[in-house]
N, C-alpha and C positions, 0 to 999 in steps of 0.2 A: 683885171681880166685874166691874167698869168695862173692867178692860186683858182678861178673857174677852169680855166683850160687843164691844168693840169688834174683836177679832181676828175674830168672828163675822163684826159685820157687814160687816169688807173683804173677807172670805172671799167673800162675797156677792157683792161690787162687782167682786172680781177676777176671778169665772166672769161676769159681766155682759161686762167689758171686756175678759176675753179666752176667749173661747169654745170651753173642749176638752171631749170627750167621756168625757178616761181620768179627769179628777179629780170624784171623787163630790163629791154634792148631800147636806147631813146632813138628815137629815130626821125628828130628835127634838128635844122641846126642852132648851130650857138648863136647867133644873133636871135634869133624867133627866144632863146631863152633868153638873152641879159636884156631885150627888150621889155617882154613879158615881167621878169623878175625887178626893172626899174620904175614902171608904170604899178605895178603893186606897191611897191617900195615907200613913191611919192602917192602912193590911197590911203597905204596907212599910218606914216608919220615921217616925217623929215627925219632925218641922219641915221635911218636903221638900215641893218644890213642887206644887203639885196640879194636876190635868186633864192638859190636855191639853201642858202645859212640864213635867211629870212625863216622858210617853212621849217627848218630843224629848229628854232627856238621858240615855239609853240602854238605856229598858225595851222587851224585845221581849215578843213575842207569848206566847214562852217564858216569861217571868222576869212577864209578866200576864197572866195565864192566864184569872183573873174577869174583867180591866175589857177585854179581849180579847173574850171571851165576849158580855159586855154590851154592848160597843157593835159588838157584829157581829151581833148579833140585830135592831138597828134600821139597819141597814142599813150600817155603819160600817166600812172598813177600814184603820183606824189605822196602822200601818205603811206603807201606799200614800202615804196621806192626807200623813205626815210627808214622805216622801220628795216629792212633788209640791209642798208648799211652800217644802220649802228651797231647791229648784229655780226657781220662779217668784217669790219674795216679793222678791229684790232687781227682777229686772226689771219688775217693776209696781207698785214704791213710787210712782214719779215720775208716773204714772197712775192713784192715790186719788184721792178727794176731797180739797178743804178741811177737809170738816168732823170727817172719819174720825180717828181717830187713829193715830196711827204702831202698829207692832208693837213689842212690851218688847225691851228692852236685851237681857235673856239669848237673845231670839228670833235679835236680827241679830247676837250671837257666836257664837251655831250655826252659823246661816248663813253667815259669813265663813270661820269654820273647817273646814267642809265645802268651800265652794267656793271657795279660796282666787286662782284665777284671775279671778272675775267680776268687775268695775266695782264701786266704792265705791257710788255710788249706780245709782239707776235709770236704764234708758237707754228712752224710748219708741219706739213701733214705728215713728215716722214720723223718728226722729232717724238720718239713716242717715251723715252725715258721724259722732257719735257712735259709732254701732256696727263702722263702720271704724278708728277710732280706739282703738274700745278691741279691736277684732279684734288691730290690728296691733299690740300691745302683748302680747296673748298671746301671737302669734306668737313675736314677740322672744323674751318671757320664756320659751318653750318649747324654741326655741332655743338658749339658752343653757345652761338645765337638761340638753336632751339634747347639748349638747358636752360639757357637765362630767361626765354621764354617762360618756359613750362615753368623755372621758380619762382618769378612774377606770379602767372597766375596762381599757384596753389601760396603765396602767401597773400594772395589777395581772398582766394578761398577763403584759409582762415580766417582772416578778418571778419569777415562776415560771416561765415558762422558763427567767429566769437561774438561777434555784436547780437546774429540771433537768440544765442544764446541767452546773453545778459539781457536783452527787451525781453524774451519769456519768461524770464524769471523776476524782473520787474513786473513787470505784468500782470503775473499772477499774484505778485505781494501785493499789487494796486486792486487789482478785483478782488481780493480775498478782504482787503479791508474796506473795501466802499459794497461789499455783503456783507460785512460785520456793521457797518454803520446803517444800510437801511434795514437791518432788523429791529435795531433799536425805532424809538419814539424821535422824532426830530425835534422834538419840543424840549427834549430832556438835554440839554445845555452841557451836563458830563460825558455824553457821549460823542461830541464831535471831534474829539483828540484825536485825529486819526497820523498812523505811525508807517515807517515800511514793514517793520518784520510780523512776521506770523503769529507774533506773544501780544502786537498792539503797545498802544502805549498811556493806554488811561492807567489813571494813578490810583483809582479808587473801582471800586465793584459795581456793577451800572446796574441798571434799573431792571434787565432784561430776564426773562425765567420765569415770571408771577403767572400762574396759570388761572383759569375761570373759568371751574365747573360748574355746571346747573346751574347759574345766572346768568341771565342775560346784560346784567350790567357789565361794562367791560371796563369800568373805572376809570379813576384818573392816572397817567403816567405818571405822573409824581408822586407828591406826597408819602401816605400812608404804603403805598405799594411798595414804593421802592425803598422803603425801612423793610416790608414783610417780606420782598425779596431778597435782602441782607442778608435777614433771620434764617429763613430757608437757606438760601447758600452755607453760610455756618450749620446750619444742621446735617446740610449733605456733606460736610467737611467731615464731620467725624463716622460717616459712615465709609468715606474710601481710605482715612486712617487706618479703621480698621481692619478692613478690608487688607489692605497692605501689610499689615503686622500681622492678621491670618497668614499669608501668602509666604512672609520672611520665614513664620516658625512650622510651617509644612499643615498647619489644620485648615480645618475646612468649617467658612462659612453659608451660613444659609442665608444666603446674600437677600433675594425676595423679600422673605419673612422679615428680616432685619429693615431692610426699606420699609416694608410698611409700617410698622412697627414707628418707624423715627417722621417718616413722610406725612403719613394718611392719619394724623393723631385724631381724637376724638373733638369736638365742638368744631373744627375747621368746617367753614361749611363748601368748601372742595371734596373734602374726605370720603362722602360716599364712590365717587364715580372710581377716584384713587384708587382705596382701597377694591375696589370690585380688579379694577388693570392688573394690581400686586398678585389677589387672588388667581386671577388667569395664569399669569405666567406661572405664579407658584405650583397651578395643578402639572400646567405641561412640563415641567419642571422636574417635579413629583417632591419638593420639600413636604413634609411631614412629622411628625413628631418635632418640633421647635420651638426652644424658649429662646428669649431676647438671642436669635441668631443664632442658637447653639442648637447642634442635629443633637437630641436623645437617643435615637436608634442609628439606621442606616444612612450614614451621612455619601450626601451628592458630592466627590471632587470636582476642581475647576478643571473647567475644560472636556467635562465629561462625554461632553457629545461634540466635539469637534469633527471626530472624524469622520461619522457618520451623518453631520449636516456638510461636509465637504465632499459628499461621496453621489458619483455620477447619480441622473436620473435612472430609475429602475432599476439599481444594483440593493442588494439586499439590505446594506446598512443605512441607507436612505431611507426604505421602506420602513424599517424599524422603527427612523422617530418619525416618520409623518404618519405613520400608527400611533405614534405617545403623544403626537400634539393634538390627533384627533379624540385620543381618547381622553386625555388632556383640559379638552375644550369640553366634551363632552359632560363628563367629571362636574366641572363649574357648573355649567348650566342645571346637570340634575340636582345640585347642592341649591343653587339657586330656586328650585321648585320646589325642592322639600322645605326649605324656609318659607316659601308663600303657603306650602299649605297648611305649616305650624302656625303662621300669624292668622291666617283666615281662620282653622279653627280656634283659636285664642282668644279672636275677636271676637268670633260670634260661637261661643259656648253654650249658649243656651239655645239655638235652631241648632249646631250641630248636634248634643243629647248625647255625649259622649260620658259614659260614666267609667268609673274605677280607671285603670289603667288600660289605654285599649291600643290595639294591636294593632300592624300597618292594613289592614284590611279593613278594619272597623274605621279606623284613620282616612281611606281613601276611598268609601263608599261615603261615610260624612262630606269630604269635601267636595267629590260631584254630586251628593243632591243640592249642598248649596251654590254651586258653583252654576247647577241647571235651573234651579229655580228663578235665576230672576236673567237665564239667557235669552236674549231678542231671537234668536232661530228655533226657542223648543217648540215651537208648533210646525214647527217644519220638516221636521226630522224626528226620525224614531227616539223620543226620549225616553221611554218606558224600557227599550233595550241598553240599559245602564250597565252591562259589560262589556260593551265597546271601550266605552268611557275612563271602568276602571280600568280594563288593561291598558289602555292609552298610558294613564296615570300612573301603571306600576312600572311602564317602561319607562318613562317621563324618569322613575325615582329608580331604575337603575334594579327594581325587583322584578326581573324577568319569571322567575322562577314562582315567585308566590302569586304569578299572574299566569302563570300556567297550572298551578295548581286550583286558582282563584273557578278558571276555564274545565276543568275538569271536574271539579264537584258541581258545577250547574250546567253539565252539559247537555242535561235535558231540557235545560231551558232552552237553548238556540232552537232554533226555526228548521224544518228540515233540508233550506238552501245550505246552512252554516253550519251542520252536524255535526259535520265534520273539521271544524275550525280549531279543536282543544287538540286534533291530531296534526294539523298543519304547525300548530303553535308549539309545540311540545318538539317538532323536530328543530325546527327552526332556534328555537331555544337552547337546547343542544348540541347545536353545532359550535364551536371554537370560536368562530370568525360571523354569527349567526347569519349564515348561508344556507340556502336549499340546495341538493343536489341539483344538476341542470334536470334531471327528468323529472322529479318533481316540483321544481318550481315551473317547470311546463306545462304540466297538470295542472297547478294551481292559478295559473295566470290563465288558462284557458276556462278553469270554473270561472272567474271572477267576472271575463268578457262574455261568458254564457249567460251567467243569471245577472251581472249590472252592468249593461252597456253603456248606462249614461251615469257618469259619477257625479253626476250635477243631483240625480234623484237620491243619493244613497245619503246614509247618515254619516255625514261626515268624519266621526269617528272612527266607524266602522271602514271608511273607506283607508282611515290613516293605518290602522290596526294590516290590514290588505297589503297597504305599501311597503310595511316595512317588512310582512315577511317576502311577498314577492320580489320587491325592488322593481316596480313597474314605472312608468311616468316620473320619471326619475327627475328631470326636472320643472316638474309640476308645480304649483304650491298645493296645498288642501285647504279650504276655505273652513273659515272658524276656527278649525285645529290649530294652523300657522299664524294667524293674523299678529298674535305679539311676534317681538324681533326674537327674544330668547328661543321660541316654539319654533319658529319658523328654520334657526339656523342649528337649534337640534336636530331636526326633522333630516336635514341637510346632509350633516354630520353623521348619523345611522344609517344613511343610505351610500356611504362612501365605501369603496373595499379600493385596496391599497394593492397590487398585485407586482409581484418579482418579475425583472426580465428573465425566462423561461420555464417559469413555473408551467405544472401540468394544468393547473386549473386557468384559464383564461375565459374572459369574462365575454360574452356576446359584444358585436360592435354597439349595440340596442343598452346594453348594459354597462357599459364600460363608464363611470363618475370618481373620480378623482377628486381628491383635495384640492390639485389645481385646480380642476375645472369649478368648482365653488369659488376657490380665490378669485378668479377671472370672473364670474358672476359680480363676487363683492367689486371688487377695484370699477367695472362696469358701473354697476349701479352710483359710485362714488360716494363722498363726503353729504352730498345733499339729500342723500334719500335715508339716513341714519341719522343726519342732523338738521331736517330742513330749517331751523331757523338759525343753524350755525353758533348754539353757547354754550354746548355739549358735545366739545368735539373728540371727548377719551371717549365715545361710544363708536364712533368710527375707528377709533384705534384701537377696541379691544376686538371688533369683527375682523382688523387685517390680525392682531396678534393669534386670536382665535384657526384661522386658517392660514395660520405658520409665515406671515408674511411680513416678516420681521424688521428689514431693512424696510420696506413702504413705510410699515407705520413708525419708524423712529421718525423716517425722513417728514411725513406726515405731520409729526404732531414736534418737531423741530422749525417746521417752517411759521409753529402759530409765535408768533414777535414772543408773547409773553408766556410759552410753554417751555425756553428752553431747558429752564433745569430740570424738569423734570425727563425731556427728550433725550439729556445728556444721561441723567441715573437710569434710567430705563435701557441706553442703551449697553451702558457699564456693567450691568447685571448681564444682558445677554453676552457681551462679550466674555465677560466671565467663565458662565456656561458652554463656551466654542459655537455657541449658535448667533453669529454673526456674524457674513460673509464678507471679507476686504478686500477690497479690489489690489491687479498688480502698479506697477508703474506705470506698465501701458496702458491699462484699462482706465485705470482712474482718469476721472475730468478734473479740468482746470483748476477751476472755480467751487466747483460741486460737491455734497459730499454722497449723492447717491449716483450710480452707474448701470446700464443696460448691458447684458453680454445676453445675447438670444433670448432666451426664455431666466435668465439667471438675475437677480437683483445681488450689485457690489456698492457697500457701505464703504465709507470713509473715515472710520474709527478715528484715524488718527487726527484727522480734517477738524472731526470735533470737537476732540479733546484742545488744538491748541486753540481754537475758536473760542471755548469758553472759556480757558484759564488767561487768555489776554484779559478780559474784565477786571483779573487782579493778580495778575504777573509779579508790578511791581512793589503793590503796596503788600505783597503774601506770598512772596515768592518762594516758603518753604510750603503751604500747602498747593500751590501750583506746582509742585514739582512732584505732590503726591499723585497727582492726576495723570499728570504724562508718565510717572511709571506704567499705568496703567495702558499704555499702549502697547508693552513688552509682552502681552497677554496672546498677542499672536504671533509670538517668535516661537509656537513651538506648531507652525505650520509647515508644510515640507517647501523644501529649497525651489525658487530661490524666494518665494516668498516672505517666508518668516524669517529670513535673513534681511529682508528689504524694509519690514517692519521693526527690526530692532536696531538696525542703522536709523529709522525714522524717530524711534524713542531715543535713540542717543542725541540725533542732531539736534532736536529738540530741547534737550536738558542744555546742551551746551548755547543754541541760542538762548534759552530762559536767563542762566548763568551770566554771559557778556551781557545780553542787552539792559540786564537789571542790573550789573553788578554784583550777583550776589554773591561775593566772595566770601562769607560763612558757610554756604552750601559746600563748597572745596575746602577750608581750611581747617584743620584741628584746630578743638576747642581747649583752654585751658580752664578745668574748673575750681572754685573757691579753694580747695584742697591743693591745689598745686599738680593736681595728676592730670594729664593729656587727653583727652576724646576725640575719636575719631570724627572725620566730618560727616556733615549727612548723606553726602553721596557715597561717603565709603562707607557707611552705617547698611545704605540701602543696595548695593550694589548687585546685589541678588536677584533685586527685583526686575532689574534688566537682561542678563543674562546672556550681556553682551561678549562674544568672544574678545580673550586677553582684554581681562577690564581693566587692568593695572597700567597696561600703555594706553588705551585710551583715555584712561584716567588721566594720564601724563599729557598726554596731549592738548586735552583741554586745557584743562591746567593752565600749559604752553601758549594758546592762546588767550586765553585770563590775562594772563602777564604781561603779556602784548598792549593789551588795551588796559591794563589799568593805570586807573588816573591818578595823577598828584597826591588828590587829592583821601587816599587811601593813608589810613595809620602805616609809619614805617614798620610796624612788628609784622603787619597783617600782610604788607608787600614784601620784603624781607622772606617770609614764609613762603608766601604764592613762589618769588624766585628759585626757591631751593627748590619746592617741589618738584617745580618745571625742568631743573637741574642749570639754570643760567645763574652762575657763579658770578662770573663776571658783573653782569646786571648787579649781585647784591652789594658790589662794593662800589659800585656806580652809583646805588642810592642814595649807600653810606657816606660817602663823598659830598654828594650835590644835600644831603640833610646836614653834613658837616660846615659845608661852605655856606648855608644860609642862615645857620646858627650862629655866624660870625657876628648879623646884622641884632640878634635879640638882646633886649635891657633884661637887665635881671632885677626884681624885687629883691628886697636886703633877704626878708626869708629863702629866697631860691637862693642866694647867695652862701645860706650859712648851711647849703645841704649841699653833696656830693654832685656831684656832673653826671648824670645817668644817659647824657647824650654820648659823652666820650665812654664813660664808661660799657653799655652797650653797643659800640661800634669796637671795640678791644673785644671784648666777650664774642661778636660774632666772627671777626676775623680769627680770634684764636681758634673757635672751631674748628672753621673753616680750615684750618689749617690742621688739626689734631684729625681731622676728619681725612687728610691727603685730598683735600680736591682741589680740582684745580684751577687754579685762578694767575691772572695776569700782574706780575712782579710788578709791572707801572703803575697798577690801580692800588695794589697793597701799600707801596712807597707811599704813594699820594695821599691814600688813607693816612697812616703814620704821620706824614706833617700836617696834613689838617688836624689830627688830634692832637699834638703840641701846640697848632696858631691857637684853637677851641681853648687849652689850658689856658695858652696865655692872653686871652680875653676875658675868663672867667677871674686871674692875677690882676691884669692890671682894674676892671670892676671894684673887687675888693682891694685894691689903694696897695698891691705887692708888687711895685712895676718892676723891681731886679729878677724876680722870680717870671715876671711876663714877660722881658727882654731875655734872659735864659732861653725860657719855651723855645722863641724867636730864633735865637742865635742856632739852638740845637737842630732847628727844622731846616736849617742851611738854605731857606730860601730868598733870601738876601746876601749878600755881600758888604758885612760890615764891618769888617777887618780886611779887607782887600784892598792894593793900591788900584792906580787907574788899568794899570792892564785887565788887572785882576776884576775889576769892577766891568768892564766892557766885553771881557767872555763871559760874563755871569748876564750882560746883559742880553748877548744875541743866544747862549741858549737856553734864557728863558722862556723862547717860544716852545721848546719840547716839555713844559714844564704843563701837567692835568690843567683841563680846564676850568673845570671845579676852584684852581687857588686861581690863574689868570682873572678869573672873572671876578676874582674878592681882592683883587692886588690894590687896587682905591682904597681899599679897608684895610687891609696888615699894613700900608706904608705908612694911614695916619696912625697907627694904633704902635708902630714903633717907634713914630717921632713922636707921639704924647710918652712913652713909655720913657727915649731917652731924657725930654722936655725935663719932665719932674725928679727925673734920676738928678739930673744937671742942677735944678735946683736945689732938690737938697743938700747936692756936695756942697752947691754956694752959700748954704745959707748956715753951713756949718762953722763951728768956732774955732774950733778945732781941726787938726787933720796933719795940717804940712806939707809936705813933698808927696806924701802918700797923695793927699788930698787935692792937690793940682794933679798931679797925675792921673786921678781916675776924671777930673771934669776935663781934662787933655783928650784921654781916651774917649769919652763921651760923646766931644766937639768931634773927634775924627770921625765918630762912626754917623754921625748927625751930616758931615758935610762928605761921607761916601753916600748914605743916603739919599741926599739930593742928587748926587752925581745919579747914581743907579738911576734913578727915577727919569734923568729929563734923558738918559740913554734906550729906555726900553719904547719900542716899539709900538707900544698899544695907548689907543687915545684917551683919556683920562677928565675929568669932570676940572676946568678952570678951580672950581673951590677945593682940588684935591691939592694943586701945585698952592695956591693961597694959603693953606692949611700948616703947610711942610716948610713953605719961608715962616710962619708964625712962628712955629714951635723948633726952626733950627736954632741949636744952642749954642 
């Protein structure tokens, strides 16, 4: 009751001395409390404390609901009350009375533990150096909590970003090779190797690439295919050979022509649709004059059109080539119709009546009468007006000109609606970009709706003849005229005008047809309506190639299982040319090798290249490395992408390199002659054009060396070290080949030839040393006595054990002229002593008690000798029973048959 009463009366003192209005005034007496506070007490557990050190150790309002009740009825808000004191009772301890007494023990561990920031004791109101003193010590200590804070969380950040990290880049090696796997055949048993890295990990070249033109049969995955997709693989090999060895010496191939050529050979019966593809690109292209790949005349450089297929929409140099690829396409198709109508007259020579040499006029009046004679629509249409027909035809073949002249000598024949038609055509023909001025193609479009309002009655021909010079119904088709695909995407094509952003001529909204806007028609229409039975699907790829739509159709005709290799040469060649757009870092998708940016298609050149050289990384890993040079192809794009790209062809070689091992890629070659060749990444280094290739070079290198295995020839590791410039490393090799040498038998022949082991470990150290580099004094030492223990294994072998106990003695790694002291510092610091000999000490000790063994006996068995002769089996026995001593002194645990060995043979 004392330590209640007096909490009471500071309670008192403390609203006296420091005067607030939030903390209540109790205003029952103290019996109604220790009543109240013992009857709680005994509700909720025997021997707990009572009143009011009850509710300070953590009974709420909740959990006392009666003594809650009870003292809120005389005016009491216990929960306020508690909080208010834990809050004030340190700072106005030190401003009680004398007489008061302090607050209980259990009070001020409350208090401390709630407010573990406030001053140990009291600070008074008037103490303000105090209150600064203990301000500034919060501060501090807030400080510090909130650093320690804040560097918890940011290294918990990083954690987890690291870890994001490393799952997306996981990740992407896992999807990138389970879409390498279902492209393949599941059937096909080689292809389920699947690997983490980007190169894959089949050992052999997989079945994938076989394309199937014009047949519907889509064959067996195995078998014969996947020998024919070998074959092709190897043939596409030596087209990016060469290709590369163009590039190293500065000439220029006619990459196209050269494809087809090797691709599209003759009896394949793929080869028509092929070569028609090769053709395409070659017109838009513009290769010409070429034999086996070699330009005669004006030869295309690489990269020729990069910058003008990189160059915004509507800027000039854009315009430029989707003018050359229209014209391009164009080109093809008229080529394309002047062979049909050479084979139709050929075929049927005798209805054409074609005599002596005849001329493109005589030429194309022959092939529409027979082309009209046996048409299903000639009774429906003016067929007796057969120069609609030929000018169709002479446009068809690109003779605009003799089809205006064709118009001009029979212009009495037109009707008096069409009089005037040789003068519409004659302008029209004339123009540069064959355009009508706007006022007269106003005129003309207005005769046309005058006299034929329904183009359904007119002669179809006549109506096309209409179109092209007005450019009316732009995207119409013309019945009859367009019904083939070739007709049709001519027709297309002649009605396209290409216009500059701000040129003076601008085209009516009514007018306005783009290339794009055709390409959007094709992609529209899709793959089914060019190929409805799906076994011809390079006809769908030559309508996107045709309307410049490059990335589609590689991606297109990539995704059929069995087109890749052709998807891949197809796309090597445009890259070539700079017309193939690559996405950046950011743009590129995961997985994917094609990307969306607005209206723009971004390829994944590099995506593909290592896609396909996984197939045979490691069984061919110098012509896989020809191929990813070929991604260096757009390093000479502007920053920072063609920077992004040639760090992408580097990281590549260098994973090819680790993941296969191929350390002949990096190593100089020695050839028959004895003279040095460079390796073949330093042969080809050109080809990359990677900045400072010479430390990258080193770099990899660096890593090489890292991971190479044991099981690597010592010359081959030896070299990789140096390059890398880790000295140390080569006498670490040296070493650990030294100490395992210890363990090999020698045939009597190896025996009667020189030590080419010890020998090239001298020859490289001495370099190494003629050369000033620099290397660690411990490793060379060690070196040095392993090559004397090396002698004296090959000594005692060939039955010379004084000469094998020399070796021994001279490499002082024994104590056998030592007394006991002598013998016991030799043994404790034998632990500083390479590990390389520790780990072969099993071996030199029995190899020096057989050495002394047979020494001992030959003194003994000798006849001769005398005092000499005691004297050296004296000496023998001494160094035979320092031996043992040494042995059961050193530290290191030893094989029970090592110690059995060494009592056998002590002498």
């Amino acid at each position: 009751m004392s330590g209640l009463a007096a909490l009471v009366n500071e309670s008192y003192q403390l609203n006296q001395l420091v005067p607030r209005d939030d903390i209540p005034s109790l205003q029952v007496g103290l019996d109604e409390i220790v009543s109240g506070s013992a009857r709680l007490a005994k509700q909720r557990h025997a021997g707990s404390h009572s009143g009011l050190a009850g509710s300070r150790r953590g009974v709420t309002p909740v959990d006392t609901g009666n003594a809650s009740y009870l003292l809120a009825t005389h005016g009491v808000n216990v929960p306020n009350l508690n909080n208010q004191i834990n809050n004030v009772s340190n700072a106005l301890q030190a401003a009680a009375p004398a007489g008061l007494s302090a607050p209980s023990s259990n009070l001020q561990q409350s208090t401390l533990a709630q407010s573990q920031w406030e001053p140990q004791t009291g600070i008074a109101d008037t103490d303000v150096d105090g209150f600064l003193r203990v301000r500034k010590e919060m501060i501090i200590i807030s400080a510090i909590e909130e650093t320690h804070r804040r560097t918890q969380q940011a290294a918990a950040e990083a954690y987890q970003r690291k870890m994001q990290m490393d799952w997306k880049k996981q990740r992407v090696e896992i999807l990138e090779e389970l879409a390498g796997y279902s492209k393949s055949d599941s059937s096909d048993s080689r292809s389920g190797n699947l690997g983490r890295s980007m190169l894959g990990t089949s050992l052999s070249r997989s079945s994938l690439g076989n394309s199937t033109y014009g047949s519907s049969n889509t064959g067996n995955p195995g078998g014969i295919d996947s020998i024919e997709a070998h074959k092709r693989m190897m043939e596409c090999d030596q087209i990016v050979k060469r290709l590369n060895s163009y590039r190293k010496t500065g000439r220029n191939l006619a990459l196209f022509s050269y494809m087809k050529q090797v691709m599209a050979r003759d009896g394949d019966s793929r080869s028509p649709l092929l070569s028609d593809s090769f053709d395409i690109l070659t017109s838009i292209i513009g290769e010409k004059d070429v034999q086996d790949g070699e330009f005669l005349g004006e030869a295309i450089p690489q990269r020729h059109y990069v910058n003008n297929y990189y160059a915004e929409q509507g800027e000039r140099e854009r315009i430029e080539l989707t003018n050359r690829i229209i014209s391009g396409g164009k080109r093809y198709l008229e080529s394309r119709f002047k062979s049909l109508v050479e084979k139709t007259l050929q075929d049927r020579q005798s209805e054409a009546k074609l005599g002596g040499t005849p001329g493109i006029v005589n030429k194309i009046q022959a092939y529409v009468r027979l082309t009209l004679s046996n048409h299903p629509y000639k009774n429906s249409f003016e067929v007796g007006d057969w120069l609609n027909q030929s000018g169709k035809a002479f446009t068809d073949l690109c003779h605009i000109q003799d089809a205006v002249q064709l118009a001009q000598s029979v212009k009495h024949a037109f009707s008096n609606t069409d009089r005037n038609i040789h003068r519409w055509l004659e302008e029209w023909a004339s123009s540069p970009d064959l355009r009508l001025s706007r006022d007269r193609r106003e005129k003309f479009v207005a005769h046309w709706t005058q006299h034929y309002r329904n183009p359904q009655q007119v002669d179809p021909f006549k109506y096309a003849i209409h179109k092209l010079i007005g450019r009316f119904d732009l995207r119409k088709s013309v019945p009859v005229v367009t019904d083939a695909m070739e007709d049709w995407t001519w027709m297309h094509l002649s009605l396209i005008r290409e216009t500059a952003s701000g040129s003076t001529y601008q085209d009516a909204t009514t007018q306005k047809y783009t290339l794009s806007d055709l390409a959007k028609t094709i992609v529209k229409s899709g793959e089914a309506h060019f190929d409805p039975h799906g076994t011809r699907p390079l006809v769908y790829f030559q309508q996107l190639c045709i309307t410049g739509q490059f990335e589609l159709a590689i991606q297109f005709l990539y995704e059929k299982a069995r087109m890749e290799i052709d998807a891949v040469h197809f796309a090597i060649g445009l890259a070539y040319y700079g017309m193939l757009r690559v996405p950046s870092k950011e743009q590129q998708s995961e997985t994917g090798i094609l990307t969306s940016v607005g209206e723009e298609q971004y390829f994944n050149f590099a995506r593909l290249i290592q896609r396909y050289v996984r197939n045979f990384a490691k069984s061919d890993p110098t012509t896989a490395l020809q191929y990813i040079y070929l991604i260096g192809l757009n390093g000479d794009l502007s920053p920072p992408l063609g920077e992004e790209q040639l760090q992408i062809c580097w990281d590549t070689i260098g994973q090819l390199v680790i993941e296969t091992k191929g350390y002949s890629l990096v190593l100089d070659q020695r050839t028959a002659e004895g003279q040095v060749a460079p390796s073949v990444i330093s042969r080809d280094i050109k080809l990359i054009k990677i900045r400072d290739a010479d430390t990258a070079l080193k770099n990899l290198v660096a890593r090489l060396a890292n991971t190479a295995s044991a099981d690597l020839a010592l010359h081959d590791r030896i070299q990789l070290l140096k390059m890398a410039g880790k000295y140390d490393q080569i006498l670490q090799a040296l070493n650990s080949h030294l100490a395992d040498s210890l363990e090999q038998q020698f045939s009597e022949s190896e025996l009667s030839q020189p030590d080419v082991v010890v020998a090239y470990s001298k020859q490289t150290v001495s370099a190494l040393a003629n050369e000033r580099l620099p290397v660690s004094a411990k490793l060379a030492e060690a070196n040095a006595i392993l090559c004397r223990l090396r002698e004296a294994k090959t000594a005692a072998d060939q039955g010379d054990f004084q000469r094998a106990l020399t070796n021994i003695e001279d490499s002082r790694v024994l104590p056998l002229d030592s007394d006991v002291p002598g013998i016991s510092r030799s043994a404790d610091q034998f632990k500083n002593v390479d590990d390389n000999i520790t780990r072969k000490i099993d071996l030199i000790l029995v190899l020096t008690m057989n050495s002394l063994y047979e020494l001992h006996q030959q003194k003994k068995s000798e006849v001769y000798g005398g005092a000499a002769r005691q004297e050296a089996m004296q000496s023998l026995r001494r160094k035979s029973r320092a031996l043992m001593m040494f042995a059961g002194m050193l530290r290191y645990r030893m094989h029970s048959e090592t110690y059995a060995q060494l009592a056998n043979l002590v002498c």
